[in-house]
N, C-alpha and C positions, 0 to 999 in steps of 0.2 A: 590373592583371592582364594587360594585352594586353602593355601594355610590357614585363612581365616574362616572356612564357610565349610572347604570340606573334610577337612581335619576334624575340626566337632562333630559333624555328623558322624562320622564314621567311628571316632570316641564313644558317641552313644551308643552307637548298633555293636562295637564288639568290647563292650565294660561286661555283659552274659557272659560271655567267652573268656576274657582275661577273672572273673571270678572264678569261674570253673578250673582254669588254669592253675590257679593259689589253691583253690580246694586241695587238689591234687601232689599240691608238692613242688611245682614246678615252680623254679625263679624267673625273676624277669632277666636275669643274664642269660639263661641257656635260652631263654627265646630269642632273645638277640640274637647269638652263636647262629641256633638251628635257621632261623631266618634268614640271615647273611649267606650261611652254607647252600640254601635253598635256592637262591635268587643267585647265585655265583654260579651252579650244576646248570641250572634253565639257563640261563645266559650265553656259556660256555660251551655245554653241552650241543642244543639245537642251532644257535643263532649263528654258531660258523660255520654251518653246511643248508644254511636258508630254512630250516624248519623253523619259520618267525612264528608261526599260530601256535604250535604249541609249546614252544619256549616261553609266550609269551604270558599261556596259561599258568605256566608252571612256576614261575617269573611271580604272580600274582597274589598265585596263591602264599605264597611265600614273602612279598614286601609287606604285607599289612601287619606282619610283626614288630613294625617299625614303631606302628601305634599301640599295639597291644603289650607289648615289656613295657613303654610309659604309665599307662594305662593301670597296669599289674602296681609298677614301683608307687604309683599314688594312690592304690586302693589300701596298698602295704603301709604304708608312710614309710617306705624308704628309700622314697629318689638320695641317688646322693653322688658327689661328683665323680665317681669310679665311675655308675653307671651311665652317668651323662657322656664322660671320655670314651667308653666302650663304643655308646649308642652310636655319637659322630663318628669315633673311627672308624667301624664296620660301614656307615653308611657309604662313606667314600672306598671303601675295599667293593661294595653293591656296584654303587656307578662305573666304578669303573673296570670291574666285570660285561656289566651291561654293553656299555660303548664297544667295550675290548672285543665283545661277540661281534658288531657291525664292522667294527675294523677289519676281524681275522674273513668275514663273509664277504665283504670287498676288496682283499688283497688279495680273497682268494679266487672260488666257484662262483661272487659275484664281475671281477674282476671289473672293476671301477675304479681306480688309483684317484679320482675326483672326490669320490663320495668315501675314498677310503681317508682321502686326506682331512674332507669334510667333521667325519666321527674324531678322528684324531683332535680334531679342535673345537668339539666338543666335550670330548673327554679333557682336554687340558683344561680350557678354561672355565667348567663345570669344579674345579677340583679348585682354579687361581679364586673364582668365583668366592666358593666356601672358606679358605684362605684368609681371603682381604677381611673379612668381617670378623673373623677370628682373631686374627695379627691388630686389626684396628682395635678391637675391644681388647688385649692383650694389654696393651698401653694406654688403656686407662678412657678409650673413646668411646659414646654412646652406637657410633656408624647407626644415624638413624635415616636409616633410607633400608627397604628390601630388594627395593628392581624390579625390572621386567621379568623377569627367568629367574625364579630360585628354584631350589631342587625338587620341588612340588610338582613345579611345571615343565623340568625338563624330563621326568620320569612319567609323567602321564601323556604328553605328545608323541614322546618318542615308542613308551610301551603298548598305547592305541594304534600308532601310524603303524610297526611294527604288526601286532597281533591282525589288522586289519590286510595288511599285506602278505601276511600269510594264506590269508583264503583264497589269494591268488592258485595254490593249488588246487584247491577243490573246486577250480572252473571260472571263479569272478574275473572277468576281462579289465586288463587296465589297474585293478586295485596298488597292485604293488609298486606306483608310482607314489605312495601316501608316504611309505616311507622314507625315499630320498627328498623328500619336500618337508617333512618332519625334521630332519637332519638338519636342512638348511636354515628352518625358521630355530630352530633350538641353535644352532649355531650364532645366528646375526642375534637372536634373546639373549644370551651368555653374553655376547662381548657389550651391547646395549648395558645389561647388568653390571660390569666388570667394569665399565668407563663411570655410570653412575655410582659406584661403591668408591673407587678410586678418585674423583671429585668430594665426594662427600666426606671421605677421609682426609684429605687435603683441606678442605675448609674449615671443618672441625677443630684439626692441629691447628690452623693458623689461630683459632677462636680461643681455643683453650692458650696458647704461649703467648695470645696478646693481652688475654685474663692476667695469665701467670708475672707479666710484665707491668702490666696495672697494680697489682698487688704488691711487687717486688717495690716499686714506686712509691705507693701507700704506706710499705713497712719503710721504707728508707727515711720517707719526710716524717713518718712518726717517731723513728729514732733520732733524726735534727731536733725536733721538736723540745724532744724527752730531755736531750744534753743540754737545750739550750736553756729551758727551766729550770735543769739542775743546776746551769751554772749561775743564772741570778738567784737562783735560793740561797747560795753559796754566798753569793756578795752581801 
């Protein structure tokens, strides 16, 4: 739903921005770079010593470049596969910044070995998640299914539940239970996802090698076929 509903919206609102951007000079690779650099510092920086509010700012202002280097690469006409491999790369370098910051804040000054184990597996399986769709398309499969939790959705729960549970310092009682509760619904969505992705990879292959087996079939009795007129032409 995000990918489909709030991804355009947000294309709309910053294509101003990514034009001004090309005015200037600027490619859509360094904004990927600066972007990634951005959301890895907030992450890193605030999120293992519990400053979630404004890591979370900082965090923000910085992923929406996700959108804006696409944005850029098709105002330019030059999406092209470098920048596609760049873009997934770095995103997965993003995540898993992000997680890494809730890890190091529960092994550490949160000291929760639950919630730390928690992030842990969502950081894994956020990354197995991206993985399987990539490895299935790899080998020739459509993987048409998205899931419950794609990256859309683990990064907007966790970075709300998060920035929310910051304001726990500035006095809001109880807040900063949002984000242990964020953790764990992003965690049970991931594996949700990861089962669905991993079924549907499964079915696919059996679809596509029972095709490929029909046709192997097809080609076989057409070559009987083919010898078998050639040899009464023959006679």
């Amino acid at each position: 739903m995000l990918n489909k509903y709030a991804r355009a919206f947000f294309t709309r609102v910053l294509t101003p921005f990514a034009a001004f951007l090309i005015r200037r000079g600027v490619s859509p690779d360094t904004v990927t770079l600066i972007g990634t650099a951005g959301v890895v510092a907030g992450a890193l920086v605030f999120y293992p010593v519990g400053e979630f509010f404004w890591g979370t700012v900082v965090i923000t202002l910085f992923v929406f470049s996700d959108l804006v280097d696409g944005n850029m690469a098709r105002q330019l006409g030059r999406s092209s596969r470098w920048g596609a491999f760049l873009d997934s790369t770095l995103d997965r370098v993003a995540d898993g910044a992000i997680f890494g910051g809730f890890i190091l804040w529960y092994a550490g000054g949160g000291d929760d070995l639950v919630l730390c184990a928690v992030s842990i597996f969502c950081l894994a399986s956020g990354q197995v998640v991206s993985y399987t769709k990539a490895r299935g398309e790899s080998i020739g499969l459509p993987v048409a299914v998205n899931g419950l939790v794609e990256r859309a959705e683990r990064l907007v729960i966790s970075l709300v539940a998060a920035g929310l549970a910051g304001l726990h310092a500035f006095g809001v009682p109880g807040i900063q239970y949002l984000l242990p509760v964020a953790l764990w619904i992003v965690a049970v969505g991931s594996l949700v996802t990861l089962i669905q992705r991993v079924v549907t990879v499964r079915r696919e292959s059996a679809e596509a090698e029972a095709a490929q087996d029909g046709q192997d079939t097809q080609d076989h009795g057409d070559e009987q076929r083919n010898a078998s007129h050639g040899s009464e032409a023959a006679t």
